[in-house]
N, C-alpha and C positions, 0 to 999 in steps of 0.2 A: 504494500500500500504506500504511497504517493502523498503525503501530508502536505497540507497548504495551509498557509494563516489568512483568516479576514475574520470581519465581522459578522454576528450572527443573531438579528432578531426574528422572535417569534419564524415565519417561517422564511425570512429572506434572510441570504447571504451577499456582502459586498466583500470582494477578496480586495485583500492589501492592494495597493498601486503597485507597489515592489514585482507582486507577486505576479499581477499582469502582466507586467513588460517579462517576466522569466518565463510566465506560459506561451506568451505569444512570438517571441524575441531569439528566445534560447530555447524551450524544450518542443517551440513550433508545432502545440498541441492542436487538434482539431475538433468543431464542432460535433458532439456527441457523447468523446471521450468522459469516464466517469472519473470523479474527483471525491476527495475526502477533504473537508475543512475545519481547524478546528481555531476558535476565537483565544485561546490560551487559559480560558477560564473552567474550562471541563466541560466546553460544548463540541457535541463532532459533526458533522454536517455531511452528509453522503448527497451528491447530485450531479447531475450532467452540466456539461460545458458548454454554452451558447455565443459563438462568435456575431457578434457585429462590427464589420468594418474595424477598426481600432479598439472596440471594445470587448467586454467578455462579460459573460452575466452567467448563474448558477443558477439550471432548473433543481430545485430542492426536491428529494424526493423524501429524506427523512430527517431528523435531529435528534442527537440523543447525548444526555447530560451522563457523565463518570466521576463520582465521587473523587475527591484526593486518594490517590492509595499510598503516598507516601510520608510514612508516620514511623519512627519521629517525622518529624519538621526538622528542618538544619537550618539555619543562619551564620554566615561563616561575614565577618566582618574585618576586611583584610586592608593592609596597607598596600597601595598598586608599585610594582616596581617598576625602575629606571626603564628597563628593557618594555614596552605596553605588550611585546609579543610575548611574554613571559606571564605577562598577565591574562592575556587573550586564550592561551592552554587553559590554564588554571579555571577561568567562565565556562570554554566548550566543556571541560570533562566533567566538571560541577554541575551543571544544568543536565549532561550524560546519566550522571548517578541522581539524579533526583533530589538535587538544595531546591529550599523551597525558597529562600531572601539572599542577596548579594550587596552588602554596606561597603564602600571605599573610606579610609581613615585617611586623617591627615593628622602625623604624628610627629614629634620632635626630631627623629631622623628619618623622617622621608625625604628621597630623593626625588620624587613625582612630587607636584603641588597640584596638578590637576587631572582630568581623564572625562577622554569626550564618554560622556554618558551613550548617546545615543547608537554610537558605534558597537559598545559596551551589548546594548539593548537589543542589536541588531544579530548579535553573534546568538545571544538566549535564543534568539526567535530562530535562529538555525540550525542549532544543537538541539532545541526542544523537536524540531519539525523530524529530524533526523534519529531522533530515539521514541518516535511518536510518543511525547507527552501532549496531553490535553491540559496539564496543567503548568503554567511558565511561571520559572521563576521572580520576582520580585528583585528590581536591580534597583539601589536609592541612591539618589547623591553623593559625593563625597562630601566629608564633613568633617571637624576636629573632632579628634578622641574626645575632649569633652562634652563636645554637644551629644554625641553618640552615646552616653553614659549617662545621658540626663532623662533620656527615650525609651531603656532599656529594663525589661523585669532580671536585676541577675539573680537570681533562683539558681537557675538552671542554666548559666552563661559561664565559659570557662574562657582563660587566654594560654593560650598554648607557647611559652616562651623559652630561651635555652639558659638564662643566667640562673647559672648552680648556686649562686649565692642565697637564691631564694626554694623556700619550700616547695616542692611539685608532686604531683599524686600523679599515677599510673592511670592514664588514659583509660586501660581495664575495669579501675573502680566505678567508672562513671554506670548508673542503673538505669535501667529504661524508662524512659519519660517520654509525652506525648511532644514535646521541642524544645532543642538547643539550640543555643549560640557559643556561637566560640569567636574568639579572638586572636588573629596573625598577624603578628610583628613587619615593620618593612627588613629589606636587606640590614643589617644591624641591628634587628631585635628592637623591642622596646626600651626606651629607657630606665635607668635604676629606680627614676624617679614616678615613672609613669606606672611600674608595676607595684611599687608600693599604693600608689593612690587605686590601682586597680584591685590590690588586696584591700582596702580601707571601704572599699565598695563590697566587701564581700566575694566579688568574683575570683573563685578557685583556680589555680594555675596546677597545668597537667603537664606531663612529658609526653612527647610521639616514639619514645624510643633514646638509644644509645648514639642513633646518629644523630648529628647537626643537618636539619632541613633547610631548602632555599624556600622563600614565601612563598612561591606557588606552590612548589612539593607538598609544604606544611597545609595547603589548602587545599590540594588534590585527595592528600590521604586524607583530609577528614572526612572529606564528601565520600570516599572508599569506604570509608570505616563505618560510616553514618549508614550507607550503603546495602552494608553487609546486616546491619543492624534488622534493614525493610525486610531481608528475604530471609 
């Protein structure tokens, strides 16, 4: 099956513009052809393909809503690195494994100060369409650690950091809960100072292990791990 993103009321569907120019552009689909659409909200839309001249319109033949099945929930809120291509792995295999939220930090050593969101937003929408989810994840702004900390239930929210000087629990402990957050360091980790204010919040600090991670690894294996958790 052949996943498409648009919109989807009651019984019409308007596919993305995006997704237009691919159907008619690059995969030089033809009038008849059946399609599957899903709005990223757990709606899927089964219908035929109707060409007009430059445009394209969905005879609807049916809709039908799918629960989230991915529970936990993950919220991995990471600081983007220098590299955006490094960053850009780390969104495709995350949205692959089924994160449900995507936070950008802006932290005392980050080397990125910014990141085109919408680019960001773009990739979701084609790593969700390519592991056919109906449900996309949630990508937010970038923001400072602080504002980020002022939004957050930390319950159930951990930062996943390498300075040995501080206390860290085995990844393992963590017990199944309906959703987590975690927290990844830029290239230089957090600072001394920012993990103490991050304990002071309550929020638990875990190890990923005996190796040293680079940011995206550190965010790839939790979406893996998190992953592992659904099935």
């Amino acid at each position: 099956m052949k996943l498409f993103f648009g919109e989807i009321n009651s019984n019409a569907v308007i596919l993305d513009e995006d997704e237009q120019q691919h159907i008619l552009k690059v995969l030089r689909m033809k009038s008849g052809a059946q399609l599957y659409i899903t709005d990223g909200k757990g709606n899927l839309a089964e219908g035929t393909l109707r060409i007009e001249g430059k445009k394209t319109n969905v005879e609807v033949a049916k809709i039908q809503f799918y629960e989230n099945k991915f529970i936990p929930k993950l919220h991995i809120a990471i600081a983007p690195t220098k590299n955006i291509d490094r960053i850009d792995f780390f969104v495709e295999k995350a949205t692959e494994m089924g994160i449900s939220e995507i936070s950008f930090l802006l932290t005392e050593k980050s080397e990125r100060k910014n990141i085109n969101i919408d680019k960001i937003r773009k990739k979701v929408v084609a790593a969700s369409k390519q592991s056919l989810r109906y449900h996309f994840p949630m990508v937010n702004e970038m923001q400072k650690l602080s504002s980020f900390l002022e939004q957050i239930d930390t319950e159930n929210t951990f930062v996943a950091h390498c300075d040995k000087a501080f206390e860290r629990a085995d990844i393992k402990t963590i017990g199944k809960v309906p959703a987590l957050t975690f927290l990844v360091g830029p290239e230089g980790d957090f600072s001394p100072n920012e993990i103490k204010i991050l304990s002071q919040r309550g929020i638990k600090a875990v190890s990923l292990g005996s190796q040293r991670l680079r940011t995206e690894t550190a965010g790839v294996f939790l979406a893996a791990w998190n992953y592992y958790q659904m099935i």
